[in-house]
LOZA-255875 format. One line per 4 residues: number of its first residue (from 1); for each residue x, y, z of N, C-alpha, C. Coordinates in steps of 0.2 Angstrom, whole numbers, plus 2048, in hexadecimal, padded with zeros to 3 digits. Example, Ala and Ser with C-alpha at 12.3 -4.5 7.8 and 13.67 -1.06 7.14 Angstrom:
2
1> 842 7E4 827 83E 7EA 827 842 7F0 827  840 7F5 823 844 7FB 824 840 800 827
***
This chain:
259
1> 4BD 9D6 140 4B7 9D8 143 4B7 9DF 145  4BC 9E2 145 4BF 9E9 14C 4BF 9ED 143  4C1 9EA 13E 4C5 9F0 13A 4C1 9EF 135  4BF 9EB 130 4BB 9EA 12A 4B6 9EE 129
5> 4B1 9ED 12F 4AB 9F1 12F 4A9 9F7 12E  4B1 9FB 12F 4B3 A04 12F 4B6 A01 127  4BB 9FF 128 4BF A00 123 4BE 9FC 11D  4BA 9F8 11C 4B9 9F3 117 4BC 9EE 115
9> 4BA 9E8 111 4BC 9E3 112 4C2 9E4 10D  4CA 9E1 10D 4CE 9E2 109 4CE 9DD 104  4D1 9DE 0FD 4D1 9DC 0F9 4D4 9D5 0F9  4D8 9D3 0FC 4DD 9CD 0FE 4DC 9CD 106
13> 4D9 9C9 107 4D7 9C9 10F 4DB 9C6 112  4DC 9C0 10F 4E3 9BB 111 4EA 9BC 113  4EC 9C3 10D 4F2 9C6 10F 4F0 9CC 114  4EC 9CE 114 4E9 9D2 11B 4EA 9CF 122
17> 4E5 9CB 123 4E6 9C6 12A 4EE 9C4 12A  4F2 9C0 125 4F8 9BE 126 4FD 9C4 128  4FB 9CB 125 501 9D1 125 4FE 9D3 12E  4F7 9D2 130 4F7 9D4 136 4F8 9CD 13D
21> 4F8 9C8 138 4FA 9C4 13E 502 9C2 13E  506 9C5 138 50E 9C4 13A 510 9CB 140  50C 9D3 13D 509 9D8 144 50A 9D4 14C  507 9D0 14C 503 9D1 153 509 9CC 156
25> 50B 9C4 152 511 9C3 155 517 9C2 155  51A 9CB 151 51F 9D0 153 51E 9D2 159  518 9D6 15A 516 9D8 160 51A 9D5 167  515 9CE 166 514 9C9 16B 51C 9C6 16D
29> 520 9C8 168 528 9C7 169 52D 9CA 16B  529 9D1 169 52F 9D6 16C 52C 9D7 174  525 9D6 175 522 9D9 17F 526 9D2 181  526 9CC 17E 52A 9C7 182 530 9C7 182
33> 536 9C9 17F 53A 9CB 180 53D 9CE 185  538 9D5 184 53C 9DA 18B 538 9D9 191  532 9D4 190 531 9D0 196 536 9CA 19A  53B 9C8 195 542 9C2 197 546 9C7 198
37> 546 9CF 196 54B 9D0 198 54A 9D5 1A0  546 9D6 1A0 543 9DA 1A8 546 9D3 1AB  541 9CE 1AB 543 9C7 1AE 54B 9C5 1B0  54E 9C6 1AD 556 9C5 1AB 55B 9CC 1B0
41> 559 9D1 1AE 558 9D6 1B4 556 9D4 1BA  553 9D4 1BC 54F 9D5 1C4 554 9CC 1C7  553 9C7 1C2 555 9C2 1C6 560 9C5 1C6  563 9C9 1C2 569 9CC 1C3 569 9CE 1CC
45> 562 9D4 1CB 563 9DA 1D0 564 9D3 1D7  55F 9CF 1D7 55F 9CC 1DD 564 9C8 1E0  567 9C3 1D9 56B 9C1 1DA 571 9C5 1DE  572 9CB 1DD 577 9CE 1E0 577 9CF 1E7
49> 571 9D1 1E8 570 9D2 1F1 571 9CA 1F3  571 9CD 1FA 575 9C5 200 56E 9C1 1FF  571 9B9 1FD 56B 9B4 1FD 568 9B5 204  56C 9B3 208 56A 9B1 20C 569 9B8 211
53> 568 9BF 210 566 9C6 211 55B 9C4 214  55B 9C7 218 553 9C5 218 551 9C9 215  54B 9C9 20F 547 9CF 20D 540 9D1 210  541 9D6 214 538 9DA 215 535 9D9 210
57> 536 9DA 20A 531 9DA 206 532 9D4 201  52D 9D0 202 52E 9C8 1FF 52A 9C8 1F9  52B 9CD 1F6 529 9CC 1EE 52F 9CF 1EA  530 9CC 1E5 536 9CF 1E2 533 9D5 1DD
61> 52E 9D4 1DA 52C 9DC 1D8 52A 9E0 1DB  529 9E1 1E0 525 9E6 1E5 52F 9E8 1EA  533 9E4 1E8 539 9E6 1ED 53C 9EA 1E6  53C 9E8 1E0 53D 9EB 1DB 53B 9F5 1DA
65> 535 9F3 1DD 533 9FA 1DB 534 9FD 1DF  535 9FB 1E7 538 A01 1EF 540 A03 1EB  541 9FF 1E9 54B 9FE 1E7 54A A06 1E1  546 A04 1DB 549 A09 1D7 545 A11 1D8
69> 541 A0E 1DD 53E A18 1E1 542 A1C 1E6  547 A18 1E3 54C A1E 1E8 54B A24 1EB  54B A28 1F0 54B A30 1F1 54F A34 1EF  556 A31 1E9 55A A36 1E7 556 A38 1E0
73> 551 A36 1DE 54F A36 1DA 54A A3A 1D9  549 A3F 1D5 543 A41 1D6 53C A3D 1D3  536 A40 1D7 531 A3A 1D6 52E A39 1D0  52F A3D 1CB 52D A3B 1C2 531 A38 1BF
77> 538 A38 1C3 53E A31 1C0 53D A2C 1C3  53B A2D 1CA 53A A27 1CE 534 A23 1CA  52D A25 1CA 52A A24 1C6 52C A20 1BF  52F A25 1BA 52E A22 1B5 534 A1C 1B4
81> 538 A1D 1B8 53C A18 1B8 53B A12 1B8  537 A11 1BF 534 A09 1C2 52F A08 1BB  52C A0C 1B9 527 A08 1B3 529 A07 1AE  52E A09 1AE 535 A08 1A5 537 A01 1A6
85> 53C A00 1AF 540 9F9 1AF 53B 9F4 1B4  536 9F5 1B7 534 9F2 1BC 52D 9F0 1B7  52A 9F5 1B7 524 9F5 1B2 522 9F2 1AB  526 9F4 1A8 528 9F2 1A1 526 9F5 19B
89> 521 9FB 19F 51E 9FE 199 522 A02 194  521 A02 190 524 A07 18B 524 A0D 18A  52B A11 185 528 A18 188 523 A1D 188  51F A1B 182 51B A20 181 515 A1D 184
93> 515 A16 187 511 A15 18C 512 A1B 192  518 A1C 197 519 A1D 19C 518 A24 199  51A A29 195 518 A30 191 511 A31 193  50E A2B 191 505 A2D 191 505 A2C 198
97> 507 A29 19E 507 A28 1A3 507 A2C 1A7  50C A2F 1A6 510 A38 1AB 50C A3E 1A6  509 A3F 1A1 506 A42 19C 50A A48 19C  50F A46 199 516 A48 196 516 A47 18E
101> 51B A4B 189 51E A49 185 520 A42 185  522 A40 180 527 A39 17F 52C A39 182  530 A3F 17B 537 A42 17F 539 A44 187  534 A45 189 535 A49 192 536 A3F 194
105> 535 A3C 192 535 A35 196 53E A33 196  541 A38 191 549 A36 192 54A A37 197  547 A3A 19E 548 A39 1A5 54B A32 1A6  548 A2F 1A5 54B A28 1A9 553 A25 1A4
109> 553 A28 1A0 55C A25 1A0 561 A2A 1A5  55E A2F 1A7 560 A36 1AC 55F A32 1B4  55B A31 1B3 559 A2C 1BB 55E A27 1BC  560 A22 1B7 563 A1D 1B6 56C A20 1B9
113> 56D A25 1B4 573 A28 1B7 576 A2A 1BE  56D A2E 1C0 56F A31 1C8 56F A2E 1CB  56D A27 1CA 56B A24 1CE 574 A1B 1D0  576 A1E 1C7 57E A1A 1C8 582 A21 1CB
117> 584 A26 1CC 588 A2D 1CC 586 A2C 1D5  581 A2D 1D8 57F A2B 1DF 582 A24 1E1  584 A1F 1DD 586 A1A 1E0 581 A15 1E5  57A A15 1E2 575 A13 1E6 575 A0C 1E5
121> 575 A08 1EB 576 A02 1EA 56F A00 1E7  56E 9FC 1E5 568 9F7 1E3 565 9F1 1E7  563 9F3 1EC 55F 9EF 1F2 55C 9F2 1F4  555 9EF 1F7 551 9F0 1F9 550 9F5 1FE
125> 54D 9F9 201 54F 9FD 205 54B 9FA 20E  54F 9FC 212 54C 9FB 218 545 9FE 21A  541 9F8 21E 53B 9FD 21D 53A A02 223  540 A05 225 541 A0C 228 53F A11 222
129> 541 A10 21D 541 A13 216 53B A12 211  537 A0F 214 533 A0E 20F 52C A14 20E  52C A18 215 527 A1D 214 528 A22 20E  532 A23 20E 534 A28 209 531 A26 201
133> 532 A20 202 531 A1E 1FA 528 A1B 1F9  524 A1C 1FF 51D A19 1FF 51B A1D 1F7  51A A25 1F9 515 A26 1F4 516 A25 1EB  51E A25 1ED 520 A23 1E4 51D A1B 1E3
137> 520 A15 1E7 51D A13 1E7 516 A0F 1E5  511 A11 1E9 507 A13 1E8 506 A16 1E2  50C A1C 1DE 50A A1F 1D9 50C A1B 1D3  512 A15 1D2 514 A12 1CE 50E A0B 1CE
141> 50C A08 1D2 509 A05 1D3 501 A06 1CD  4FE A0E 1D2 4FA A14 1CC 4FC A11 1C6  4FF A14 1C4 4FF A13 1BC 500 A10 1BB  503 A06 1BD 504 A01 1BA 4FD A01 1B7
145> 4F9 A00 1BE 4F2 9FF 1BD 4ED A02 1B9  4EF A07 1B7 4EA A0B 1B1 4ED A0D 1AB  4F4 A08 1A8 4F5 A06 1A4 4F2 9FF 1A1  4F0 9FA 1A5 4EB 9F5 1A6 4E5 9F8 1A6
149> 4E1 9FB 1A8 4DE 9FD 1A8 4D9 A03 1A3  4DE A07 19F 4DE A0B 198 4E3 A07 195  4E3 A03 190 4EB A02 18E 4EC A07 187  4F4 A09 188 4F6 A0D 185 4F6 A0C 17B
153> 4F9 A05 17D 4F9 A02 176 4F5 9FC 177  4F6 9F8 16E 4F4 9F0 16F 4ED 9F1 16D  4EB 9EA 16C 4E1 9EB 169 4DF 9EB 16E  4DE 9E9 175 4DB 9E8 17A 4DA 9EF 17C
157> 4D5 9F1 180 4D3 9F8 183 4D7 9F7 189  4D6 9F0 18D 4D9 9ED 194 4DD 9E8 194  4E2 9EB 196 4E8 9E5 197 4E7 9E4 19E  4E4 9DE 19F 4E2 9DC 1A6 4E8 9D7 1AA
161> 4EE 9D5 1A5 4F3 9D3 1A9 4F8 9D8 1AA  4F7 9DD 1AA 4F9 9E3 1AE 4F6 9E5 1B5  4F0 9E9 1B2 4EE 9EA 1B7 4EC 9E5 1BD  4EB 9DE 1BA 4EC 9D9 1C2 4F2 9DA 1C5
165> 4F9 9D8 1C2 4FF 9DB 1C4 4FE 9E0 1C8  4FB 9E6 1C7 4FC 9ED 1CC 4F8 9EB 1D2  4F2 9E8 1D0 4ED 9E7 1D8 4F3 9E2 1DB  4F6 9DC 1D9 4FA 9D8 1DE 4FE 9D9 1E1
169> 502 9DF 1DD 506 9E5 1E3 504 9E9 1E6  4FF 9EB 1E4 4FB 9EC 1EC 4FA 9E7 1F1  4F5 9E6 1EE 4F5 9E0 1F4 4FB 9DF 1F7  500 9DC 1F6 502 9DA 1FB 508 9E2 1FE
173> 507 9E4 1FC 50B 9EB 200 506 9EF 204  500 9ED 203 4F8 9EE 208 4FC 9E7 20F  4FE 9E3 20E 4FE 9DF 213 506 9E0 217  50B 9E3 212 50F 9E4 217 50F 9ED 219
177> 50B 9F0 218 509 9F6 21B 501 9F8 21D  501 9F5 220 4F8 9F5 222 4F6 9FA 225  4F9 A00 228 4F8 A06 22D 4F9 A0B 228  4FB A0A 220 4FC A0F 21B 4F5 A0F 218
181> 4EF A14 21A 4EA A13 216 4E9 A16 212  4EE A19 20D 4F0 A1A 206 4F1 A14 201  4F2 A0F 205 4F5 A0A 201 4EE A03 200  4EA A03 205 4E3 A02 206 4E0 A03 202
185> 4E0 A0B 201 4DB A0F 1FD 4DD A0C 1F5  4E5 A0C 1F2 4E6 A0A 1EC 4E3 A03 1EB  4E5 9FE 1F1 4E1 9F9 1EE 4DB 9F8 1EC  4D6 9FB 1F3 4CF 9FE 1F1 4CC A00 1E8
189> 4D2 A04 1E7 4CE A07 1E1 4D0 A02 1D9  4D4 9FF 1DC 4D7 9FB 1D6 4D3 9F5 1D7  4D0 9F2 1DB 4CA 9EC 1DA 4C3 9EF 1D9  4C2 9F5 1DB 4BC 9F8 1D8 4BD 9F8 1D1
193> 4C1 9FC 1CE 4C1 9FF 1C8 4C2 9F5 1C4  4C4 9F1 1C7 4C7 9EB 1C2 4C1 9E7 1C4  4BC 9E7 1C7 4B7 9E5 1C9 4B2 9E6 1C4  4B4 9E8 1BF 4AE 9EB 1B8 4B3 9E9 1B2
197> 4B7 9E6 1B1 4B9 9E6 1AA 4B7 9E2 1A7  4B2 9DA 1AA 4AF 9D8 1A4 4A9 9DA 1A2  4A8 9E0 1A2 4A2 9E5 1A1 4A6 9EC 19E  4A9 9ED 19C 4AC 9F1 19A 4AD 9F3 190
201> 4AD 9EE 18F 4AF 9ED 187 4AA 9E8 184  4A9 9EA 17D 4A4 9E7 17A 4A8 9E0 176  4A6 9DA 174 4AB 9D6 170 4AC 9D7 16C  4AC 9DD 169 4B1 9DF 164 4B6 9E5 167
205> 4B7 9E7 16C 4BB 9EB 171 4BA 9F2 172  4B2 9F3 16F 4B2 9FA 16F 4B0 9FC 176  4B1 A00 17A 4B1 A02 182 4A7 A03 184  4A7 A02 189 4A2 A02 18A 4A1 A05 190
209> 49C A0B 18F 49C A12 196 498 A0E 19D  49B A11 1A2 49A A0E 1AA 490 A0C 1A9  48C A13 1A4 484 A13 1A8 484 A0F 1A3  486 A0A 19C 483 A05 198 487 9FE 199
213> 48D 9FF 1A0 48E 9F8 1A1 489 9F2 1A3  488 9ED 1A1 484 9E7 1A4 487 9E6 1AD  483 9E9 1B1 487 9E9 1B8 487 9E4 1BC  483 9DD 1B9 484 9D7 1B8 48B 9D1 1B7
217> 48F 9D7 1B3 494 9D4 1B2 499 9D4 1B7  499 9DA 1BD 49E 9DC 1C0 49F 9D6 1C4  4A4 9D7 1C5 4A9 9D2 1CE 4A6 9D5 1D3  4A0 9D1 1D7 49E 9D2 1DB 4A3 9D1 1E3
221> 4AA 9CD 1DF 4AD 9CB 1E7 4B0 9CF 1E6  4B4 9D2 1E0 4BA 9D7 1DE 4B6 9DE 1E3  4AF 9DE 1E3 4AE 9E5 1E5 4AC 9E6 1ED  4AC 9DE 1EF 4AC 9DE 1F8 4B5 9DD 1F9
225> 4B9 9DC 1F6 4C0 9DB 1F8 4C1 9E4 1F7  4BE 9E9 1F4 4BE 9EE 1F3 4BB 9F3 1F8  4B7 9F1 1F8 4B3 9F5 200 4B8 9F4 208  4BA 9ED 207 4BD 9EB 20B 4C4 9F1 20C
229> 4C6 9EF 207 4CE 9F4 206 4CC 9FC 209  4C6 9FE 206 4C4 A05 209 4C4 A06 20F  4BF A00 212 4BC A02 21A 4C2 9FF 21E  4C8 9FD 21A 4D1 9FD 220 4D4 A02 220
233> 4D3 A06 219 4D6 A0D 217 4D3 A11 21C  4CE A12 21E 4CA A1A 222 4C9 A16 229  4CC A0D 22B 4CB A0B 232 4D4 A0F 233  4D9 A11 231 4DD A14 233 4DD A1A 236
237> 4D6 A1D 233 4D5 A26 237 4DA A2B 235  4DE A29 22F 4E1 A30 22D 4DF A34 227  4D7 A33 225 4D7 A36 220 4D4 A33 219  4D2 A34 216 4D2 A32 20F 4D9 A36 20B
241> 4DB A31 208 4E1 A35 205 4DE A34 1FB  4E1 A36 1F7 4E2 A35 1F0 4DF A31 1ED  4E0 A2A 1F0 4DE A23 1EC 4DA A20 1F1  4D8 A24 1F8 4D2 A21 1FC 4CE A24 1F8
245> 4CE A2A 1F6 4C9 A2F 1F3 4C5 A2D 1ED  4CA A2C 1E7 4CB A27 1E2 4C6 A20 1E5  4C7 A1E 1E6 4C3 A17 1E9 4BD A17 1ED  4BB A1C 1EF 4B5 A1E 1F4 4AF A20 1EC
249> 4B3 A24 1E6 4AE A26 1E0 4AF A21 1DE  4B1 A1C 1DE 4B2 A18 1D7 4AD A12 1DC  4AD A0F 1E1 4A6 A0D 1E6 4A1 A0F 1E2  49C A14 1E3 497 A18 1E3 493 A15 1DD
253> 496 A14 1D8 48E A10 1D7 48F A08 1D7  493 A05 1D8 493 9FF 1DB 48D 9FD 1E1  48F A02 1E5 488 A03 1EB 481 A04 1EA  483 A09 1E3 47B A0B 1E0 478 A04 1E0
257> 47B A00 1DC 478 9F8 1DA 476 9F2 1E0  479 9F6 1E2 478 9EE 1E9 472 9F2 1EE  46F 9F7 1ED 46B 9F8 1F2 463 9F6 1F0
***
């Protein structure tokens, strides 16, 4: 449906459809793999720290991603790092991401090493420490979600079990820092902007611009939990920051509609 119409019907269509459906699950083998192997990782890291240790932070991906945003790190390795092993995205995903080269993305096997040469242990960090590593953090978080949101590869324009994943980490990093209203504002802007995807894409997946979406479609609840997130961000009084900013434009014509 997506290819034929441009390109014409192939002469053996049977072996077409078959050569792209061995394609797709190849694909669907290898993301689930390095999916078992993240999984296999992260349950290693835990395993090591004290069971019986209490953790602040009671999600294992979200303690995952304070753990490898280290401050000995600079923030573009901090970054690309957490989206390599935390994230899972690939590299020339995480390249489009930092809007870098490919090659520039070798950073993180560089990270990897400063990060064994410092001797840093791999546990979560105290949250006396958490302000250090806040905006790497919000910024990995960022691009988990607008890789879900643009996807880099794949047939889908939206890979929306990504980007659900980024809003969950928000969410709850919004609940264990409620006086950060930077972290408010990301949430904000992440259920606004996911608050329109099933109005985004035609059924054949060609994208569809914000003034010809069906605004019918949108999550009307996705876009009061977003409002909500805003008016906790700017009840803090420090300002609009980045992603409250972000979230305040991305409102605007939501509000157009409901008046």
């Amino acid at each position: 449906m997506a290819h034929w119409p441009e390109s014409g019907v192939p002469n053996n269509t049977g072996a077409w459809l078959t050569a792209v459906a061995k394609r797709k699950a190849i694909d669907s083998w290898r993301r689930r793999e390095r999916l078992d192997e993240r999984y296999r990782d992260m349950a290693q890291h835990l395993q090591e720290a004290s069971d019986d240790e209490w953790q602040p932070i009671d999600d294992d991906v979200l303690r995952l991603v304070f753990t490898a945003c280290h401050p000995v790190l600079s923030r573009e390795a901090q970054v690309a790092l957490t989206l390599r092993t935390v994230g899972g995205l690939a590299t020339e995903e995480i390249a489009r991401m930092l809007l870098v080269p490919v090659a520039t993305v070798q950073r993180i096997v560089r990270a990897k090493k400063t990060l064994a040469a410092a001797a840093v242990p791999f546990e979560a960090p105290d949250p006396t420490e958490w302000n250090a590593r806040l905006a790497a953090v919000l910024g990995v978080i960022y691009l988990i979600f607008t890789e879900g949101y643009a996807a880099t590869s794949g047939d889908g324009w939206i890979r929306t079990d990504i980007a659900n994943e980024a809003l969950r980490l928000g969410r709850v990093l919004a609940g264990l820092l409620p006086r950060e209203p930077e972290v408010h504002g990301l949430v904000a802007l992440m259920e606004f902007q996911a608050s329109r995807f099933a109005a985004r894409v035609q059924r054949d997946g060609t994208p569809i611009l914000l003034a010809d979406q069906d605004r019918s479609r949108w999550d009307r609840a996705q876009i009061g939990r977003g409002r909500a997130s805003l008016k906790r961000a700017d009840a803090v009084r420090r300002g609009r920051g980045n992603y409250s900013l972000q979230a305040a434009i991305a409102r605007v014509p939501r509000d157009r509609t409901e008046r």
